[in-house]
NUPA-191476 format. One line per 3 residues: number of its first residue (from 1); their letters; for each residue x, y, z of C-alpha. Coordinates in nm, 3 decimals, decimal comma. Layout:
residues N
NUM	a	X Y Z  ...
//
This chain:
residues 417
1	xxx	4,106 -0,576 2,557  4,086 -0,848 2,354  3,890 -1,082 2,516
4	xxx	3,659 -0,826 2,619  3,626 -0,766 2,198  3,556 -1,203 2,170
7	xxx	3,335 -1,175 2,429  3,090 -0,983 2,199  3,095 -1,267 1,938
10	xxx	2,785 -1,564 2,087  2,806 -1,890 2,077  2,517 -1,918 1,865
13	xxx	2,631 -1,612 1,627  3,002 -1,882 1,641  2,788 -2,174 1,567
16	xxx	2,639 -2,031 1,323  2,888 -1,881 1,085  3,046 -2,230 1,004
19	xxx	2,765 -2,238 0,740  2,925 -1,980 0,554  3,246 -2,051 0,302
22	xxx	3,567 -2,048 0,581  3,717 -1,758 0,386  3,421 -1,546 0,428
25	xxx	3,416 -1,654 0,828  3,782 -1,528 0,871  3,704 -1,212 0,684
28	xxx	3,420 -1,112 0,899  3,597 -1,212 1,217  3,878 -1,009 1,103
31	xxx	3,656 -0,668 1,010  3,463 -0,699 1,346  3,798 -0,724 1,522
34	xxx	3,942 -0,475 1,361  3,622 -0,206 1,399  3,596 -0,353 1,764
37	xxx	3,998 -0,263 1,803  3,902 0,117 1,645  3,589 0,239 1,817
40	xxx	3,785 0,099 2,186  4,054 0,326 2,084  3,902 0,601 1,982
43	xxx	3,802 0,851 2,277  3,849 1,178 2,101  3,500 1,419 2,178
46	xxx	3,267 1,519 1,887  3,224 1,735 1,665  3,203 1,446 1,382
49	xxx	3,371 1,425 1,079  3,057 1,250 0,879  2,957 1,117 0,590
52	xxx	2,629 1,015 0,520  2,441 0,735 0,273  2,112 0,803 0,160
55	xxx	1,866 0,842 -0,122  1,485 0,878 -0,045  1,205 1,062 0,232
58	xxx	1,316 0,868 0,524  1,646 0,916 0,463  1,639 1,274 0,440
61	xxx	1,525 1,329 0,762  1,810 1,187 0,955  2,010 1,402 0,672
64	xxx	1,821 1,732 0,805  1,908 1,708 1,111  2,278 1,643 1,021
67	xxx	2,319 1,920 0,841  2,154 2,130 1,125  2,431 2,047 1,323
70	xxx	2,678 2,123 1,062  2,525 2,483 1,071  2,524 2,598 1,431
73	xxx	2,851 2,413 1,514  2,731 2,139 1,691  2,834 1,780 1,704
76	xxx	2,896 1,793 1,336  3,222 1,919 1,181  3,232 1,794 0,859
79	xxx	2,917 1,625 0,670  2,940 1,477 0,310  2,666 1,237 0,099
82	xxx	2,673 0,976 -0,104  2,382 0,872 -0,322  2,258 0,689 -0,616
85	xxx	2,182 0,883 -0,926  1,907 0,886 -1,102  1,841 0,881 -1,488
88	xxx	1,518 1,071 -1,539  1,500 1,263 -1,210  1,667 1,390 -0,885
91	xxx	1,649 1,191 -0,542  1,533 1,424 -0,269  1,889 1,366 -0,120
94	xxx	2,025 1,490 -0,408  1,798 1,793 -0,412  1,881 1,876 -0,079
97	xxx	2,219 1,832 -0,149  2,241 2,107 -0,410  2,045 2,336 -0,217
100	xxx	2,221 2,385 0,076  2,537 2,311 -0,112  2,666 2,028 0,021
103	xxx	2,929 1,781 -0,146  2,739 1,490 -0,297  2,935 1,180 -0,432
106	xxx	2,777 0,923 -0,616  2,758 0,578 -0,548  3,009 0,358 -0,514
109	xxx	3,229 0,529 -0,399  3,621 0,483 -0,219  3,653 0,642 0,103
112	xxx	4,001 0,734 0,186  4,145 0,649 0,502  4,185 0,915 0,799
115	xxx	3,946 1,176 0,661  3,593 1,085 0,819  3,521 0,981 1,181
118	xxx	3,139 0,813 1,143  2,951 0,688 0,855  2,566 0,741 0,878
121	xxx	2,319 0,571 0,645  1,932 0,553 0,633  1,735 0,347 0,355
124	xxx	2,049 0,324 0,097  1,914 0,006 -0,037  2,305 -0,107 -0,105
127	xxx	2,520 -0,328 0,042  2,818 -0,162 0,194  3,129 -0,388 0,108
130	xxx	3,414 -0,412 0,420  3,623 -0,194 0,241  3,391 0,140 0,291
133	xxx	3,318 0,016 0,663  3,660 0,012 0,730  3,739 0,330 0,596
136	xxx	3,558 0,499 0,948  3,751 0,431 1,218  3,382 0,438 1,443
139	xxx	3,200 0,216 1,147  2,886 0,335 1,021  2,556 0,362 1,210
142	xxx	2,230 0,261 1,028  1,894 0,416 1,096  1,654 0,118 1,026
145	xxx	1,276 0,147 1,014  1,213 -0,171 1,209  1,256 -0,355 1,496
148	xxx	1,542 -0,590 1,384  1,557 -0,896 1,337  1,197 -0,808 1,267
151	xxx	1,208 -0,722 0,884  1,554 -0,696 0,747  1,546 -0,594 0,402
154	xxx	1,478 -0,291 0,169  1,084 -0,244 0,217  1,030 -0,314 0,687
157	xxx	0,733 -0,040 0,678  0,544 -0,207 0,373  0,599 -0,597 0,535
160	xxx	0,532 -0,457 0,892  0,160 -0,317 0,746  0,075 -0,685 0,502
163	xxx	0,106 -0,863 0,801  -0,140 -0,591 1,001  0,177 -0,523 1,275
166	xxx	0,019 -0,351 1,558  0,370 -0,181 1,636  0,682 -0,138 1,430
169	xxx	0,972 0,146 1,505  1,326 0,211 1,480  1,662 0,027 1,507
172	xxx	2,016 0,212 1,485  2,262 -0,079 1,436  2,628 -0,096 1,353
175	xxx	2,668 -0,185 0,926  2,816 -0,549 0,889  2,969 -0,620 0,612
178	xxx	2,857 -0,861 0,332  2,512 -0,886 0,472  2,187 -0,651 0,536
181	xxx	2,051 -0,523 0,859  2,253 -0,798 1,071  2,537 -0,592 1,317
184	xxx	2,471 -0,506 1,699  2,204 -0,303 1,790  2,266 0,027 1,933
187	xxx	1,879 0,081 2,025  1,562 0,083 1,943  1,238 0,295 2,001
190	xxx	0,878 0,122 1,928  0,605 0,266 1,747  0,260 0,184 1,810
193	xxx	0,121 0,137 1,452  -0,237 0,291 1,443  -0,512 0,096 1,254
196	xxx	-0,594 0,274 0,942  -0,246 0,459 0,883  -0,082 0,384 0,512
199	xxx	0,312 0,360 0,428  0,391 0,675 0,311  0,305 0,859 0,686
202	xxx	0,385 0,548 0,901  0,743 0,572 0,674  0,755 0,995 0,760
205	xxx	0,701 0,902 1,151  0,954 0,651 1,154  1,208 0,882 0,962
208	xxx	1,129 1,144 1,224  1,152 0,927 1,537  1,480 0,775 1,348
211	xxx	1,621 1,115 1,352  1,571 1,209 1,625  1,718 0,878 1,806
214	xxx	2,018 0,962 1,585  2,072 1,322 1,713  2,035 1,115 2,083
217	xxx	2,334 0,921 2,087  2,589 1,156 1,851  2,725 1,329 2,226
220	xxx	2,836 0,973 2,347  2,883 0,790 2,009  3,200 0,599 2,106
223	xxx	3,075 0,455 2,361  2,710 0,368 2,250  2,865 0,206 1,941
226	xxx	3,122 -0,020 2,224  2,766 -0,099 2,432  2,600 -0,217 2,120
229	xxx	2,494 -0,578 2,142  2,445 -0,894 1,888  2,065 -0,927 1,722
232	xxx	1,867 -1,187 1,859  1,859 -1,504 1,622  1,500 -1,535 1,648
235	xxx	1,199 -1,354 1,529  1,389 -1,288 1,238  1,182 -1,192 0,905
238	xxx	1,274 -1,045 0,553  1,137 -0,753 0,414  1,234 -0,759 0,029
241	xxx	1,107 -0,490 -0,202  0,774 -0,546 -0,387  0,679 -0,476 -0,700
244	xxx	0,313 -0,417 -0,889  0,233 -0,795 -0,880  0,187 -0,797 -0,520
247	xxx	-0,097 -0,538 -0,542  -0,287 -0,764 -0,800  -0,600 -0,847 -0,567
250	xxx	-0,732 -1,235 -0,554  -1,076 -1,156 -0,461  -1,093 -1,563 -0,381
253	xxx	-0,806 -1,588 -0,155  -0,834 -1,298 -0,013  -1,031 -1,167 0,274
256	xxx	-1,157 -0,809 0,369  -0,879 -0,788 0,648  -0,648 -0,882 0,364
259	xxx	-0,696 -0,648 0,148  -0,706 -0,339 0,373  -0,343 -0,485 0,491
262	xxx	-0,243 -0,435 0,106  -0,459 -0,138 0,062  -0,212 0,085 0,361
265	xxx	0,086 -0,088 0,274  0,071 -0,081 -0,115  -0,161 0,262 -0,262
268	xxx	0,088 0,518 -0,163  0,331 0,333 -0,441  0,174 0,062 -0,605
271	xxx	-0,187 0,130 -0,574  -0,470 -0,237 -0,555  -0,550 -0,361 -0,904
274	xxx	-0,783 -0,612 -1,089  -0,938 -0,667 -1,419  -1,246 -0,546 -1,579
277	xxx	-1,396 -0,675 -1,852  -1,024 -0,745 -1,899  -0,850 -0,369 -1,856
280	xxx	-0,659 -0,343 -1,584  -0,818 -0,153 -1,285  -0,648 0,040 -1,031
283	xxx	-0,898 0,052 -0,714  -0,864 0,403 -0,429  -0,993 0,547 -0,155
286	xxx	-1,059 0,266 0,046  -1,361 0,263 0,323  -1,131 0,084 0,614
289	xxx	-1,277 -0,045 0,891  -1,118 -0,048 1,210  -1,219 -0,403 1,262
292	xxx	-1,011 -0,544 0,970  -0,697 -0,412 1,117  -0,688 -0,650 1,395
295	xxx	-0,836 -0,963 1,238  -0,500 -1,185 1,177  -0,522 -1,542 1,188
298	xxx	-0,317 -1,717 1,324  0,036 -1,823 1,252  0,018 -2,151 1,381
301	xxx	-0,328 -2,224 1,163  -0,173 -2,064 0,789  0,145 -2,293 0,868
304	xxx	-0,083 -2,607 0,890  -0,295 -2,520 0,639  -0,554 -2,461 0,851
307	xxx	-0,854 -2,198 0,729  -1,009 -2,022 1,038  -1,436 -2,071 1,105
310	xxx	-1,497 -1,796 0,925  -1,309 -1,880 0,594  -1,468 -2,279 0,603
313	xxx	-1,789 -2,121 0,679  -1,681 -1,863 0,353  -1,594 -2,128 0,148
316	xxx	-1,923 -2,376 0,208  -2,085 -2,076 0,094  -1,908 -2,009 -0,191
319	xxx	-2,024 -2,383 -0,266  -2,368 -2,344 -0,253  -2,360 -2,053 -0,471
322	xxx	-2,248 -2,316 -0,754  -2,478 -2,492 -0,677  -2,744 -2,211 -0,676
325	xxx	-2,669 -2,121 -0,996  -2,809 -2,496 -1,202  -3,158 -2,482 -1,289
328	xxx	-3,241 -2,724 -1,000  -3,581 -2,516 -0,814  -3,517 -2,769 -0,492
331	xxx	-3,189 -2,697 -0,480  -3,227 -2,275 -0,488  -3,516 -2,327 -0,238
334	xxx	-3,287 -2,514 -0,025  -3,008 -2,221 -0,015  -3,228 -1,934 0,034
337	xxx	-3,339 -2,068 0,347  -2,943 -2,225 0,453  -2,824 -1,841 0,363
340	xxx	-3,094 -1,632 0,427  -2,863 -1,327 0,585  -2,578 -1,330 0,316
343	xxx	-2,880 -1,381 0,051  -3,016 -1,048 0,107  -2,622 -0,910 0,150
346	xxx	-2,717 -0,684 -0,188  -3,010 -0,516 -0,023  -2,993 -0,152 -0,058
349	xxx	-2,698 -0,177 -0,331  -2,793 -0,119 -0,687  -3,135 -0,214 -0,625
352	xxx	-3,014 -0,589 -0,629  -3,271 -0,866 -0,567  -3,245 -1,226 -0,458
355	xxx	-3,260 -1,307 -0,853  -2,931 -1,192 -0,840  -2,799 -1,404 -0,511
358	xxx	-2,476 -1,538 -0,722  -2,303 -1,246 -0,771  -2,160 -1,256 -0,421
361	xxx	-1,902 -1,481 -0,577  -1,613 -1,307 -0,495  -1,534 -1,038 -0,739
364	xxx	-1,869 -0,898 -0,809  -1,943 -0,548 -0,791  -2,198 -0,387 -0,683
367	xxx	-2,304 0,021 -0,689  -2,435 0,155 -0,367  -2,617 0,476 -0,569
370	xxx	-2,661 0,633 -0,178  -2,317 0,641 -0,070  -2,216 0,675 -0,463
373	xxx	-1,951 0,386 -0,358  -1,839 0,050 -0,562  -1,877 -0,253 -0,352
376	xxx	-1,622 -0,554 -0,455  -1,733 -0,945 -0,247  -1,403 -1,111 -0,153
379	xxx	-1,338 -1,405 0,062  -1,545 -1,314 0,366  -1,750 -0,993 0,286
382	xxx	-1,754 -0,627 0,119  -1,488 -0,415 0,099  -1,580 -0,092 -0,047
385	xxx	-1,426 0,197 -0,278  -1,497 0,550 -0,367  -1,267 0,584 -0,699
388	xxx	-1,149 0,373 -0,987  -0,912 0,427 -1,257  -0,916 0,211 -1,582
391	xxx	-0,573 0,167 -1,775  -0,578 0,504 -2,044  -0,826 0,697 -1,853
394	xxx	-0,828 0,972 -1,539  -0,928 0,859 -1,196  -1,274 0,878 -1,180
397	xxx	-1,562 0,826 -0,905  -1,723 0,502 -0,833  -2,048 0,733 -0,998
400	xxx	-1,883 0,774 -1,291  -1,737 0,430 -1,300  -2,135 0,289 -1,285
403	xxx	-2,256 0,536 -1,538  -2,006 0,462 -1,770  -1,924 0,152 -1,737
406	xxx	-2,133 -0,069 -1,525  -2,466 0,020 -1,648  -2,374 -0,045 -2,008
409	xxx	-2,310 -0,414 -1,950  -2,538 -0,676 -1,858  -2,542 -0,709 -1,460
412	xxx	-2,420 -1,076 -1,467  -2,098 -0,885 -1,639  -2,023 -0,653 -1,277
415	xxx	-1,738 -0,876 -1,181  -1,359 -0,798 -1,120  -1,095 -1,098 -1,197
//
């Protein structure tokens, strides 16, 4: 038995740990071994004796169907919560909680010893010391909204949309302690992530699938928790929470693919801002295109500092625009002709003429009276906007935004920084 247990440490995973202090190595040697030693032993049949870690949406899901069990009689026997309380309002755990009257401890907690089979969490956002873990004789199962090692950390469905994933999905893993989203895998179920879908409903069908996986193993959990196997130690990628900074849009750096990718991962929570005339900006509904959510460059070119055809063609441009903008007549002459096509880019928008040929630096704006849309220039092109809302005021339409706003100030003025 116990070489089958040492078996399921690698040689890489061996290798690896000697980085870490020794007395930290022999501890989680020690709590593997021990959970290992417990979930071999353990061959009693459900129901389960659970109790479950949670706080937000996704979590509530796998919490639903739970408690579902709990009612008919099912594989659950027992099911208690744990979550983290809240100053000014209740988490939906907790809500959920008190409604179907459910004991609900808040975090951190002790666990005493003998009274739960199985701990279950989904999105707790805190780390789980060894003491907890080894308080369930089975461990505790996490229900993970990625494909580890693809983004550990606190925010997978917000990293898996920046960097325009085309597929993402769910991971139930055994908690390790002293670390985040590293134990064995359990298994995993792939999501195809369509092109225009945002966090908040990419987050709901993960919590759903999540569930749902959950409820799959529960008959045979013993044994699906002594099949689970190491992560792999590469692909690995972080995931760490973001705050309001990240949505602050750098109409120079960025390009049109860009900012979609931050416009679905970051509007359901932290909605795309920029400056006007110095006031703070917050910039909605979005016109995606499809195309944008398959234009990635290349990792290999962004490590070497490489721009793609596109972006040195973008930024040559960007150049001559300078340049238009002296008082030299040869040298305007020369980049109407060089630029004809992106020239006449403002046709049809505001009424804009070639006079006007330097606001497509990025961050102008432009009014597009037919569609009665706001038109912002970034790196590589137009990305486009049907509602604004100004720091102190309602969210208003990209009509009222012109009328009272743009058309007030001088046109060299439309610009967000």
């Amino acid at each position: 038995m116990g070489w089958s247990i040492l078996q399921s440490f690698s040689k890489r995973q061996f290798q690896a740990s000697w980085s870490l202090p020794l007395a930290t190595v022999a501890r989680k040697f020690c709590s593997e071994f021990n959970l290992a030693k417990c979930i071999t032993l353990n061959q009693k049949p459900p129901p389960w004796k659970v109790m479950f870690f949670g706080t937000d949406d996704f979590s509530l899901k796998s919490l639903e169907v739970l408690h579902m069990e709990l009612m008919k009689g099912g594989l659950i026997k027992r099911l208690d919560v744990v979550s983290v309380p809240l100053k000014k309002s209740l988490t939906v755990v907790r809500h959920f909680c008190q409604k179907e009257g459910l004991q609900i401890t808040d975090w951190p907690v002790t666990v005493p010893q003998g009274v739960y089979d199985v701990g279950i969490v989904a999105s707790f956002g805190h780390l789980i010391p060894a003491s907890v873990i080894n308080a369930f004789p089975m461990g505790i199962v996490n229900v993970h909204g990625s494909l580890l090692p693809r983004w550990r950390g606190a925010a997978p469905v917000i990293h898996a949309l920046l960097n325009q994933d085309q597929q993402t999905g769910i991971t139930l893993m055994r908690i390790a302690p002293f670390r985040f989203d590293v134990g064995h895998v359990i298994c995993k179920v792939v999501v195809p992530v369509e092109w225009n879908i945002k966090s908040r409903a990419l987050t709901a069908q993960l919590a759903e699938v999540g569930a749902q996986e959950l409820l799959s193993i529960l008959p045979n959990l013993p044994q699906h928790l002594r099949e689970a196997s190491p992560q792999s130690t590469e692909g690995i990628t972080r995931a760490p929470k973001v705050n309001e900074a990240a949505s602050r849009v750098w109409w120079v750096k960025w390009s049109c693919s860009d900012v979609q990718a931050h416009y679905r991962a970051l509007d359901d929570y932290t909605p795309l801002w920029s400056l006007w005339q110095g006031t703070p900006i917050r910039l909605r509904s979005m016109v995606m295109q499809k195309k944008w959510s398959n234009n990635k460059i290349d990792d290999k070119m962004q490590i070497n500092g490489c721009g793609s055809e596109s972006e040195n063609r973008e930024s040559e441009f960007i150049k001559d625009v300078h340049n238009y903008c002296r008082n030299d007549s040869a040298t305007k002459n020369q980049f109407v002709m060089k630029n004809s096509t992106k020239a006449h880019l403002s046709d049809n928008i505001d009424n804009c003429s070639q006079k006007n040929v330097e606001r497509t630096i990025p961050g102008s704006v432009m009014y597009n009276r037919k569609a009665k849309e706001i038109r912002v220039h970034c790196r590589d092109g137009w990305v486009t906007f049907q509602h604004v809302m100004l720091k102190g005021r309602k969210l208003m339409t990209a009509q009222d935004f012109y009328n009272g706003f743009m058309s007030k100030v001088s046109k060299d003025l439309h610009r967000f920084t």
